[in-house]
C-alpha positions as CSV (number, residue, x, y, z in Angstrom):
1,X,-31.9,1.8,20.7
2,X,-35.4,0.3,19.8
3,X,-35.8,-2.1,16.4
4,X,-38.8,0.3,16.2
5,X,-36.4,3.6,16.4
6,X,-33.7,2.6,14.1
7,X,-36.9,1.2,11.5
8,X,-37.9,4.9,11.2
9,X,-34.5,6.2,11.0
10,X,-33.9,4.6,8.1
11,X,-37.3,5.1,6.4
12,X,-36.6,8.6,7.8
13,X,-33.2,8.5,5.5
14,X,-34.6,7.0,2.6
15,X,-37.3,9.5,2.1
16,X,-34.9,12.3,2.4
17,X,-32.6,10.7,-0.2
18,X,-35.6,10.6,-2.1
19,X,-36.8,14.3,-1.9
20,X,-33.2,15.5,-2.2
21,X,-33.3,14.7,-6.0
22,X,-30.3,16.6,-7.8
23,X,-29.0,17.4,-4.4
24,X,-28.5,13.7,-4.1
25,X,-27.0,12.8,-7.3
26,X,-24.5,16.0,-6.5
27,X,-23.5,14.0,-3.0
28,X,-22.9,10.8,-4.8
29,X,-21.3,12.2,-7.9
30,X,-18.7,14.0,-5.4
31,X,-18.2,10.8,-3.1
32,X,-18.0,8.8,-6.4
33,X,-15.3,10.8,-8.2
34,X,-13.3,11.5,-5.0
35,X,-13.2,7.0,-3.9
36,X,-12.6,6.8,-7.8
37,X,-9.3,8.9,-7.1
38,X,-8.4,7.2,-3.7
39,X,-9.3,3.4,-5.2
40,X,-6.7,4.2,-8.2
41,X,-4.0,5.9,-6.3
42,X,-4.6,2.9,-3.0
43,X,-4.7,0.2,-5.6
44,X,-1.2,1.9,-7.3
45,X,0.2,2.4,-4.0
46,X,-0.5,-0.7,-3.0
47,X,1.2,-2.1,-5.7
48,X,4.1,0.1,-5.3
49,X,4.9,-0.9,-2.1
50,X,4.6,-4.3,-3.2
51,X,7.2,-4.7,-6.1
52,X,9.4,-2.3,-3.6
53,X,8.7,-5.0,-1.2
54,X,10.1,-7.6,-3.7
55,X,13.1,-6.3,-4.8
56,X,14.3,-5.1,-1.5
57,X,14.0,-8.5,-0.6
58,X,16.6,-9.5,-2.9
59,X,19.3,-7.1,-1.9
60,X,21.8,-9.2,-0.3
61,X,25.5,-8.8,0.8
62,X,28.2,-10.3,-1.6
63,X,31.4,-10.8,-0.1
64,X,34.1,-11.8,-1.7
65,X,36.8,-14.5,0.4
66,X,40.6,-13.3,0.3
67,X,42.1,-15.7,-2.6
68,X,44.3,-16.7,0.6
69,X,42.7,-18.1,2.9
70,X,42.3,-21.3,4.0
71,X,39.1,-23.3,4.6
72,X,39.7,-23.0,8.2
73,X,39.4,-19.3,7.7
74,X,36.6,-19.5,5.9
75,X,34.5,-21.2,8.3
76,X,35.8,-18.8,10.8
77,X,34.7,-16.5,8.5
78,X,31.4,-17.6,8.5
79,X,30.9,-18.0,12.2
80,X,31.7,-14.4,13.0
81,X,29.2,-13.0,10.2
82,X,26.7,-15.2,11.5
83,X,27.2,-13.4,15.1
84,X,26.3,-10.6,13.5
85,X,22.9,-9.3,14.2
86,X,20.2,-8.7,11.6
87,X,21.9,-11.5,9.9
88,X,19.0,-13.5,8.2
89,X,20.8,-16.1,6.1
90,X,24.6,-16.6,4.5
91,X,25.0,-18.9,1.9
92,X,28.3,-20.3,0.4
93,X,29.1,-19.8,-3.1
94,X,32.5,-22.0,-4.1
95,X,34.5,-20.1,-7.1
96,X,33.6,-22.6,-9.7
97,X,29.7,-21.8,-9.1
98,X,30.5,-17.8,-9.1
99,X,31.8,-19.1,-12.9
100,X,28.5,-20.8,-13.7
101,X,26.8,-18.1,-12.5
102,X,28.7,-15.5,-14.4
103,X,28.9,-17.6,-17.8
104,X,25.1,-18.2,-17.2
105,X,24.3,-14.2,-17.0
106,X,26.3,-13.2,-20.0
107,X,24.8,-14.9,-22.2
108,X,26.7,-15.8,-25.2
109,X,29.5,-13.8,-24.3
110,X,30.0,-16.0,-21.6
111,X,31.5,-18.4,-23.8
112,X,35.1,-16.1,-23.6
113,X,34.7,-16.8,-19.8
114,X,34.8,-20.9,-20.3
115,X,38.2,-21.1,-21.1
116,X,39.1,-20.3,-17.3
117,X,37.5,-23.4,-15.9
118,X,40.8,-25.3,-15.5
119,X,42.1,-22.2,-13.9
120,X,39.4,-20.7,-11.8
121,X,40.7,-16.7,-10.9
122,X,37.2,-15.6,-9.0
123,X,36.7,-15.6,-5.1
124,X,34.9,-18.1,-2.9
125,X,32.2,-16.0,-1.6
126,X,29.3,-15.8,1.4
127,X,26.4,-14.2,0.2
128,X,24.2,-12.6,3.2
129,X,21.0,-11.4,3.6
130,X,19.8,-9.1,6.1
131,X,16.4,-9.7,8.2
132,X,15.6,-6.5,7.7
133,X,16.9,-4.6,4.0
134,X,17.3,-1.5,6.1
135,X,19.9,-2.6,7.7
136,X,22.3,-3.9,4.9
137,X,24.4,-1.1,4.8
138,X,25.6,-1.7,8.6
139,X,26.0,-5.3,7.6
140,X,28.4,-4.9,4.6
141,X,30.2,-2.0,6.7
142,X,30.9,-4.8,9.5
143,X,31.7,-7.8,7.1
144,X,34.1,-5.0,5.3
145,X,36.3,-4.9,8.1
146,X,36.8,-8.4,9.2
147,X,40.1,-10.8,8.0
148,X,39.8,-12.8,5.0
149,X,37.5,-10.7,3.0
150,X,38.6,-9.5,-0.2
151,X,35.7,-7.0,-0.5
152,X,31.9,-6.7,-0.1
153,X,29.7,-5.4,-2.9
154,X,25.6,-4.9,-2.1
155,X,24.4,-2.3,-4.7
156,X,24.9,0.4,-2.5
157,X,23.3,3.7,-4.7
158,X,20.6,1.0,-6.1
159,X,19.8,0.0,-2.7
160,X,19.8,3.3,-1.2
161,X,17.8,4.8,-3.9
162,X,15.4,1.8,-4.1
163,X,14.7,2.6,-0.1
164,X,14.1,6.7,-0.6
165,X,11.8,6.0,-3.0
166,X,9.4,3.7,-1.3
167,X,9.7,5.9,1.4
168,X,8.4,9.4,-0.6
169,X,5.8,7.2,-2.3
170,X,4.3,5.6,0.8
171,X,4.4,9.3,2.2
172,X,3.2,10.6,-0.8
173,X,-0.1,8.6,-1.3
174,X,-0.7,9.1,2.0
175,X,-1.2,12.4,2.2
176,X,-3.2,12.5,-1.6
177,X,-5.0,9.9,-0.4
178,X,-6.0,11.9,2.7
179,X,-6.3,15.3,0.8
180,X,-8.9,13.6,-1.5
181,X,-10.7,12.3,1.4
182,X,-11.1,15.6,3.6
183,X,-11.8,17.5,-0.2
184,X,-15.0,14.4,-0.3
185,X,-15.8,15.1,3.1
186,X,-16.1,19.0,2.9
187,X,-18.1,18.6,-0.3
188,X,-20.7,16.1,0.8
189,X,-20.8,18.0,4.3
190,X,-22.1,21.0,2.7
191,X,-24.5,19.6,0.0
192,X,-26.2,17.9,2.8
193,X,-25.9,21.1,4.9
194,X,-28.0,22.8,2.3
195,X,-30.5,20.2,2.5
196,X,-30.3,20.3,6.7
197,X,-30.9,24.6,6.4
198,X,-34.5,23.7,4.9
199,X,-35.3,21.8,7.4
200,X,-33.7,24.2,9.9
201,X,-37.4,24.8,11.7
202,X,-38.6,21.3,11.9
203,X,-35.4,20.4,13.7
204,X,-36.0,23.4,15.8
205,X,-39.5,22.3,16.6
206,X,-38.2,18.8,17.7
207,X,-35.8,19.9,19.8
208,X,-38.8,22.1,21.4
209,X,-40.8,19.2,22.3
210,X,-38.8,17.2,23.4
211,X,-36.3,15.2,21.0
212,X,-33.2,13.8,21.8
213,X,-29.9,14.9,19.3
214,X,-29.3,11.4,18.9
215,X,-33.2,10.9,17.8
216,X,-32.6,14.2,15.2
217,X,-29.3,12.9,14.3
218,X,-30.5,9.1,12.7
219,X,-32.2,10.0,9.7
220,X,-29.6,12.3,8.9
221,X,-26.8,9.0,9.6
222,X,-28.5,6.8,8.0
223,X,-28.5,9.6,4.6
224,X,-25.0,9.9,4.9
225,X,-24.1,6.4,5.5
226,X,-26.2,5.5,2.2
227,X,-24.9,8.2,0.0
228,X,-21.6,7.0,0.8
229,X,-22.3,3.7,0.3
230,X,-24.2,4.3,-3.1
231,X,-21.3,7.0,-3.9
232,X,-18.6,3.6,-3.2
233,X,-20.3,0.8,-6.1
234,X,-19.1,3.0,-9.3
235,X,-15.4,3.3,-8.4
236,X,-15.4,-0.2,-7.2
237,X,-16.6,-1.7,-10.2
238,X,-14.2,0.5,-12.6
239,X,-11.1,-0.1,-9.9
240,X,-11.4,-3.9,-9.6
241,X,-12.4,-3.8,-13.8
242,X,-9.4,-1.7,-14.9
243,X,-7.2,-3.5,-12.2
244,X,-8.0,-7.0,-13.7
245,X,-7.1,-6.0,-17.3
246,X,-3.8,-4.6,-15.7
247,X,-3.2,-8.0,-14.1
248,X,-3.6,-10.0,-17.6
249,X,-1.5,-7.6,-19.6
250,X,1.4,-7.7,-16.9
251,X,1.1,-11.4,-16.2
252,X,2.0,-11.6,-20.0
253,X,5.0,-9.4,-19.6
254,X,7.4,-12.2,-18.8
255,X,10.5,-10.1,-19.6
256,X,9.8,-7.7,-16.9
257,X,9.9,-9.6,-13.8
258,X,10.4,-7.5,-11.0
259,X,7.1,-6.6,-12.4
260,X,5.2,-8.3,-10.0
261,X,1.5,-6.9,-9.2
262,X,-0.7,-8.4,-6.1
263,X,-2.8,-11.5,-7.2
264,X,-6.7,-9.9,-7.8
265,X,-8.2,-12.3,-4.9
266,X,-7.5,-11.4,-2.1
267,X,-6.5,-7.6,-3.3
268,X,-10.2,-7.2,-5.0
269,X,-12.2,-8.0,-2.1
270,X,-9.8,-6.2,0.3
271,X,-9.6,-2.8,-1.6
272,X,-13.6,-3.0,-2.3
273,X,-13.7,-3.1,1.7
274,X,-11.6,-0.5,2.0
275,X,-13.4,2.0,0.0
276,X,-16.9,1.1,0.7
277,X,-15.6,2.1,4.4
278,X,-14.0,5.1,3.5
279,X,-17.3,5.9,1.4
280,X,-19.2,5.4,4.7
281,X,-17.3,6.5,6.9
282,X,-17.5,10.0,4.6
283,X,-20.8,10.1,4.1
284,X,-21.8,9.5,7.9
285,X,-19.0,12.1,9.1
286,X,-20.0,14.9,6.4
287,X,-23.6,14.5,7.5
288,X,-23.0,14.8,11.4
289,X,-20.7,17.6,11.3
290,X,-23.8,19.5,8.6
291,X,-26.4,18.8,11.6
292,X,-24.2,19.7,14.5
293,X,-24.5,23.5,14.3
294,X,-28.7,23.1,13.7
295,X,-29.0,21.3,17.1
296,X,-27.8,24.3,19.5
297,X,-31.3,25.5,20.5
């Protein structure tokens, strides 16, 4: 296409735009309140996804070694979980650390717990963790059954629960996040449509002397495209605003700390791209699919 071509296409656009008047501000004010919508719920799924991320990352495999066995069964022990596959890491825990650890998490309560240093009662253990979190369950169902373990512990409802949910909530803001898409493009589609029905003759008399559907179509892109694109700055700026105030009040929240939410560079510039191409990419599609039907001469 000629430098000259695309020139008037977009002068084409502009002026349109610009005669539209309230039928404009209706086509941004319906692209802007649907991103708004998508930029909260991607930026929340996002995060979700995220902090899901995070914790099933520390689900691991604790299995406890039979108070009987010897070391030589321990490292034979070790050696058949680590055939296992899926098997990411196993790391040795001796009975007097499982005390540290356990006086350590009680708090002060853990002082009662001191008095059994001299005669340590707790298991040696191996704790595991899986390459994949899925697959933890078929892990501690395979270590369960092998000689010299006492028994294996993983959070099983926790972890099972933990994976159903960011299941539904990745399926879940995927199809809201789609709904409010299609719901932008119908609306813009037919406030431009209006606009293309007034014009329904001059397209007619192009196409009568001569003009190509793509030469029709590039004012009517170029519209879309900007509309979109204007219809994208709002709910960027009030995403990326209310997302960074979010940030600084959880980044305070020290107590909390699975509560863990994506650092705002890269996340800002990554979600702004993302919804100044789905503003775009509704604005162009909404305005092609309103010309279509005029072009059949």
């Amino acid at each position: 296409m000629k430098a000259r071509t695309i020139k008037r296409h977009f002068r084409e656009g502009l002026k349109n735009i610009y005669r539209n008047g309230w039928m404009t501000v209706a086509s941004v004010g319906a692209v802007t309140v649907t991103l708004l919508l998508v930029g909260a719920f991607l930026g929340l799924i996002l995060n979700l996804n995220h902090m899901a991320k995070k914790i099933e990352e520390d689900v691991v495999v604790k299995v406890l070694i039979d108070l009987a066995a010897d070391d030589e069964q321990v490292i034979a022990l070790r050696e058949e979980i680590e055939k296992l596959p899926g098997v990411e890491s196993i790391v040795f825990s001796s009975k007097d650390e499982e005390l540290d650890s356990l006086i350590e998490s009680m708090g002060e309560g853990g002082e009662v717990w001191a008095l059994y240093e001299q005669d340590n009662p707790l298991n040696h253990a191996y704790i595991i963790k899986a390459e994949d979190p899925h697959n933890t369950q078929a892990i501690a169902d395979a270590v369960g059954k092998m000689d010299s373990v006492d028994s294996v512990t993983y959070g099983e409802d926790v972890a099972q629960n933990l994976f159903k949910f960011t299941d539904y909530a990745r399926t879940i803001g995927v199809i809201l996040i789609a709904g409010l898409v299609l719901t932008a493009i119908f609306l813009i589609s037919n406030t431009i449509k209006l606009t293309i029905m007034a014009r329904s003759t001059e397209i007619g008399i192009m196409k009568l002397v001569g003009a190509t559907n793509g030469f029709i179509r590039g004012p009517f892109f170029v519209e879309g495209l900007l509309l979109g694109v204007f219809g994208a700055v709002l709910p960027i700026g009030a995403v990326l605003g209310g997302y960074k105030l979010i940030e600084s009040s959880i980044s305070g929240m020290t107590s909390i700390g699975f509560v863990e939410v994506l650092p705002f560079n890269p996340f800002a510039w990554q979600l702004s791209l993302i919804i100044l191409v789905i503003g775009a990419g509704i604005g162009i599609w909404g305005s092609l699919m309103s010309v279509r039907k005029f072009l059949k001469v």
